[in-house]
N, C-alpha and C positions, 0 to 999 in steps of 0.2 A: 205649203204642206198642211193636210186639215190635220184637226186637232186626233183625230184614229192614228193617223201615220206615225204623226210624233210619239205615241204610245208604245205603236208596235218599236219605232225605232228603238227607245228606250230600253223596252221589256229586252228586243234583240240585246243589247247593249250587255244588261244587265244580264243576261242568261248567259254568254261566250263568258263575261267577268265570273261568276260562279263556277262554269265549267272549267276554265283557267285556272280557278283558285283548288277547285278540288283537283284538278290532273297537278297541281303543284305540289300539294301538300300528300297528294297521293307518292310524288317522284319522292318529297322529300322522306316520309315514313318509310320506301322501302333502303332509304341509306341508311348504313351499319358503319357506326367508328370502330375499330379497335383497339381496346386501349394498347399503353406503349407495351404492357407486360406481355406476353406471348403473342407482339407483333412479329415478323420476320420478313427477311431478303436473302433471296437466294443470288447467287453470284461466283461470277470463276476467278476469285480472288482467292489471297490469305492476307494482304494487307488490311488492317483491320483502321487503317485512315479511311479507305474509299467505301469499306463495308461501311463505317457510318458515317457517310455521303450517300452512299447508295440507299442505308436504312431509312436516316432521315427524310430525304426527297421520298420516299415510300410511302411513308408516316401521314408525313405533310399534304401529301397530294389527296388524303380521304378529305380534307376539307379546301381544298380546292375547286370540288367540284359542283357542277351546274348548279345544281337544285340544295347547295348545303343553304341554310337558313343565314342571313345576312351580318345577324348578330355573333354569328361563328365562324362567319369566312374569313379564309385567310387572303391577304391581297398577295402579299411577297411573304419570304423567310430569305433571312441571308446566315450562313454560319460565321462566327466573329473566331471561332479558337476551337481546334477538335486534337486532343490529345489521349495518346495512347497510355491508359495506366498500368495495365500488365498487361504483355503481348501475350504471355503463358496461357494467363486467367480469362484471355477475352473480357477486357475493360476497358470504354473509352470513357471519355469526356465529352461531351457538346456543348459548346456557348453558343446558343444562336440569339437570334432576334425577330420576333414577326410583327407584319402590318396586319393592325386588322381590316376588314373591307371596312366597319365603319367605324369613323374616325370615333376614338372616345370609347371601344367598345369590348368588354373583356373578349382575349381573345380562349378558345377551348382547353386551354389550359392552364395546367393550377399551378402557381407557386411564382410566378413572375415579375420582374421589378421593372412598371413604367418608366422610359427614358422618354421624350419628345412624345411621339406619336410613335413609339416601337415600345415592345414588351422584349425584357431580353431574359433568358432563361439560360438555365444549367444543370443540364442530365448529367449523371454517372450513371451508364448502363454496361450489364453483364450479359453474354451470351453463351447461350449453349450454339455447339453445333452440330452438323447432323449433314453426311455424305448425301448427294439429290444427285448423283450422275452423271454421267457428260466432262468430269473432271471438276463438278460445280460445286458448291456448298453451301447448306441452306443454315443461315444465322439468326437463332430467336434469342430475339430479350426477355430474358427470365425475372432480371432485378431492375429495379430505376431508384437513384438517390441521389440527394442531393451533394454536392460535394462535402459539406460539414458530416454530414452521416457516413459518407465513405469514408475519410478520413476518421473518424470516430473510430469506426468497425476497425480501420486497417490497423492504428493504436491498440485497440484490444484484442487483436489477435497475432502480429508479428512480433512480437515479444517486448515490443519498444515501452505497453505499460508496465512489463513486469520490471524492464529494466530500469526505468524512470524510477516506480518503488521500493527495489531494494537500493537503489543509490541514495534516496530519501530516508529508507530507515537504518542502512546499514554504510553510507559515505557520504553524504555531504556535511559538510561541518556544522557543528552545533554550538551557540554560542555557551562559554563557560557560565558552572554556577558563583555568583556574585557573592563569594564569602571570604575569610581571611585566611583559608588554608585551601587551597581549590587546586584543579589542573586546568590544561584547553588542550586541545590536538586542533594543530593547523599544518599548515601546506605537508603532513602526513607523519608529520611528528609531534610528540608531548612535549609539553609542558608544565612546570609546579612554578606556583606563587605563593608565597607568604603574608603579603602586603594587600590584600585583598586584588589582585591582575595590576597592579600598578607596576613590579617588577617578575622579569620571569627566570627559570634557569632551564635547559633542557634536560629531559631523560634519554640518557646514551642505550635505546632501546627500538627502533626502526619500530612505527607503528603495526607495519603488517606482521612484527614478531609479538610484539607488546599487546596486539588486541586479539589475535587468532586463535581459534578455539578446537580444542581437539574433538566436541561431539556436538555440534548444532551449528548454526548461523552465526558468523565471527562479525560483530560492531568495529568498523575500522572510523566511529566517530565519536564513538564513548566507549568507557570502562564499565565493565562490569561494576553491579554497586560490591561493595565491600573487595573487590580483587586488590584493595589499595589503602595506603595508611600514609598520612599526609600531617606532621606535625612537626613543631619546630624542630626537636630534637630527634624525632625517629621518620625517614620518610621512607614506603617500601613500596614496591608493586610486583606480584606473584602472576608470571605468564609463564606460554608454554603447553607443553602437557599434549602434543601434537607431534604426529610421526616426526615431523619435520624438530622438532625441538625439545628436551626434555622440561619436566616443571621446577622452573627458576623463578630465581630475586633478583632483582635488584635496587639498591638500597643507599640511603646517604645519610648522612649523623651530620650534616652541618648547611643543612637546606640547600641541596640540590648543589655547593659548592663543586663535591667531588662523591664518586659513584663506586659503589665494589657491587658484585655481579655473581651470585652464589647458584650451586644446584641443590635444588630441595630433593627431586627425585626423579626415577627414570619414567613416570607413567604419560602412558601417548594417548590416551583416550579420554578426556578431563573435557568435559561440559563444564563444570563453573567451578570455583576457586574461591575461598574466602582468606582472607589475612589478618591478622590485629599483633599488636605488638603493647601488651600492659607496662612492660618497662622498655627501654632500651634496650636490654638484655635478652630478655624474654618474648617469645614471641610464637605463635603458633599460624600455621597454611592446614587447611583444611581443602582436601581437593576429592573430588566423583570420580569415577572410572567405571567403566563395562556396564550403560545401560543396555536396560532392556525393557524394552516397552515403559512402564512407570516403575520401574527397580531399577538402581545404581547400589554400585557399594563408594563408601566413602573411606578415606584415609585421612590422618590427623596425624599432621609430622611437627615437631616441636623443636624450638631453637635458646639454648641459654647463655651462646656468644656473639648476638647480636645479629643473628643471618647467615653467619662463615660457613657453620657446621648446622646440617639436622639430623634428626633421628626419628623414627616411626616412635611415634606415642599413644596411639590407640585406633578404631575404628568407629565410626558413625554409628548410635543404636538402632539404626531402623532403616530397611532397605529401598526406603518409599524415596523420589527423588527430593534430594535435598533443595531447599529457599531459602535457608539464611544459615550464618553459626560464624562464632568468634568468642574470642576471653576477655575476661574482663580485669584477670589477674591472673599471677600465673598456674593457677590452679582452677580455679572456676571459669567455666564456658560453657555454653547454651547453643544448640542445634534444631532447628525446626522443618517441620515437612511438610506437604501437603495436607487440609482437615480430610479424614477419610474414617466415612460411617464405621463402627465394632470397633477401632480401636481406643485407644484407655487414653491415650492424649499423642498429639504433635508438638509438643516443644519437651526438650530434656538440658538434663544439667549437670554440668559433672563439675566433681570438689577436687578431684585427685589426678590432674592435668591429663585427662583423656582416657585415664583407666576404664573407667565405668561411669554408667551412666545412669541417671532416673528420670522418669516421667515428674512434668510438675504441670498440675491441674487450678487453673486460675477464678477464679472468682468473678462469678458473672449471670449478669439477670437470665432470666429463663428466656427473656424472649429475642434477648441478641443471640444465643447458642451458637442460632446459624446466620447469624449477622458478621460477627466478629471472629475471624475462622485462622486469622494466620500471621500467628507470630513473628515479630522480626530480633534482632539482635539488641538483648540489652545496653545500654548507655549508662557512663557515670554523670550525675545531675546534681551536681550541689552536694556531693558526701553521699548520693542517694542511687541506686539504681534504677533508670527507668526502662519500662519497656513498653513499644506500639504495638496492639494487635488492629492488622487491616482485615480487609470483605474478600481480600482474594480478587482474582481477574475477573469474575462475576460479580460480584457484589454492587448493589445499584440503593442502597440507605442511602439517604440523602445525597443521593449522587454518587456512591460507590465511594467517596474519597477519603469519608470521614472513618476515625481511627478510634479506638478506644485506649487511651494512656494507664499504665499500673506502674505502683513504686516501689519498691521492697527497702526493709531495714535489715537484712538479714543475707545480704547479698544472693537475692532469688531463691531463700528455698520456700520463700513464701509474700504474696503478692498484696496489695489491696488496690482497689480501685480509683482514679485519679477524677478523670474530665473524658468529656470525648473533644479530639480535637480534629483541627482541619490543618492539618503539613501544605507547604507552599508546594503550589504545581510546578512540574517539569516540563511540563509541555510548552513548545515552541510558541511564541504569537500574544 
């Protein structure tokens, strides 16, 4: 062959190889994927196993074909697990697995976990449907996720997180506070210790009576703060106040040995309860009825034989709902509300066991005002009354936790300033 031939041969050569590559790449530009979301299969089914068997073979077959690019062809697909997750909702499941034509080479889709020489994947897909005719019915995937997201999604919409979290804030058990007058509620009943939990005794009061609340979200894992008085000599806990039960006591003078079970009063609509008992004898329940929006009225029943008998002793001064209130003798006792802008103050105090009552305006830097918003129930402290004001459920100074401490020598009609201090957290963990 002269050296001409061999040219042309080549040139020939070379010119079919160009044309070849461009009719290639021509075939391949006019193929179109669609992705999986408003892919669809039409079919004279309602089995929604074979609909995807039938979807995916659909799917799969756009890169089966001639001209797809090497690095994206599929060789095989096998399904490993195809499950129906709501027949109602059109939701399946797909575990498949594919080869790709070249070995080593991702294959066109995303999210897959290399096994050997197989990618294996896991759709959760949704379909709508849509009548096509003939008795037929055309099925498109509107959604694709992965199973962790499905699951996610199904958690936060079938009620299962709400139930998870009110079992979390309002039943599973919480471990007791670690002090030498304490309670626990376990397998759905209380208990009182003296001994710091080393011994216990029951209270003869069935948790779901003991913790139920006639006007909000009943805790069947703790006690209200204050609904309870827990000391050697006097131990009481005030429930009730619920269609189902009137607002009662009950009560023991010899730790928890033996129990008497009193009625304070007939009120069935009681959101929160306070208790204190300054002597043995003496003792006063302070309980809410008939809110309305952020107005309740309060009542204050007072007792001087010990629990047996009560009597209405006065009314709450202020309509705003109640946060804390208890005596500290049996004549002085201290009530506090929410801080709310115009009025003259949230904490009062009365001298003359629940007659009346006055405003007491505390002593404090200009620049906590709105720091330090909300009184709790005074405490005796060494001969001395103390009392914490907190930030409220807002309150974010140094972390929202810290308190401002005041002491009075005059048993509260007049305050001074102590420390700010940090109270031990309650929080679990």
């Amino acid at each position: 062959m002269s050296r001409k031939s061999g040219i042309i041969a080549l040139l020939t050569v070379f010119l079919v190889a160009v044309i070849f590559f461009a009719y290639y790449t021509y075939e391949q530009n006019k193929l179109v994927f669609k992705p999986v979301e408003g892919f669809s299969v039409t079919e004279q089914t309602m089995n929604m196993t074979l609909v995807g068997v039938k979807w995916l073979d659909k799917y799969i077959a756009q890169y089966e074909q001639k001209y797809v690019p090497r690095d994206k062809k599929v060789e095989t697909y096998e399904i490993d697990e195809l499950t129906v997750l709501d027949e109602q909702k059109k939701v399946i499941q797909i575990d498949f697995s594919v080869k790709a034509k070249v070995k080593g080479s991702e294959t066109p889709f995303e999210g897959g976990m290399l096994e050997g020489s197989k990618v294996k994947y896991q759709w959760v897909l949704w379909f709508n449907t849509k009548d096509a005719g003939n008795s037929k019915t055309t099925y498109e995937v509107y959604k694709k996720q992965r199973p962790a997201g499905y699951d996610l999604e199904q958690y936060n919409t079938n009620g299962q997180k709400e139930k998870d979290e009110y079992e979390k804030e309002f039943v599973n058990e919480k471990p007791f506070e670690e002090k030498q007058y304490t309670y626990k509620i376990e397998n759905k009943k209380c208990f009182v210790s003296y001994d710091f939990g080393k011994s216990w005794n029951e209270v003869p009061v069935p948790i779901e009576t003991l913790a139920k609340v006639g006007d909000g979200n009943s805790h069947y894992n703790e006690l209200q703060e204050g609904s309870y008085v827990i000391t050697p000599k006097k131990t009481a806990f005030v429930y009730g106040g619920t269609q189902e039960t009137g607002l009662m006591m009950v009560y023991s003078e010899d730790q928890g040995a033996t129990w008497q079970t009193t009625n304070v009063s007939q009120l069935n609509s009681v959101r929160v309860k306070f208790c204190s008992f300054p002597t043995v004898k003496d003792g006063y329940v302070i309980a809410t009825s008939d809110r309305t929006m952020s107005q309740e009225g309060q009542v204050i029943y007072a007792t001087s034989d010990g629990g047996k008998t009560w009597h209405e002793a006065g009314f709450g001064p202020s309509t705003w709902l109640l946060q804390s209130g208890g005596f500290v003798d049996k004549n002085v006792g201290f009530m506090s509300y929410p801080s709310v802008q115009g009025e003259a103050s949230n904490f009062y105090r009365t001298e003359n066991g629940a007659k009346t009552f006055a405003p007491i305006t505390l002593p404090i830097k200009e620049e906590w005002k709105k720091v330090f918003i909300q009184p709790e129930t005074p405490y005796m402290e060494n001969g001395k009354l103390s009392l914490l004001v907190g930030q409220g459920d807002q309150g974010d100074f140094q972390g929202g936790r810290v308190m401002v401490k005041y002491q009075s020598k005059d048993m509260g009609k007049t305050w001074e300033y102590v420390e700010l201090v940090t109270p031990p957290s309650k929080e679990e963990g």
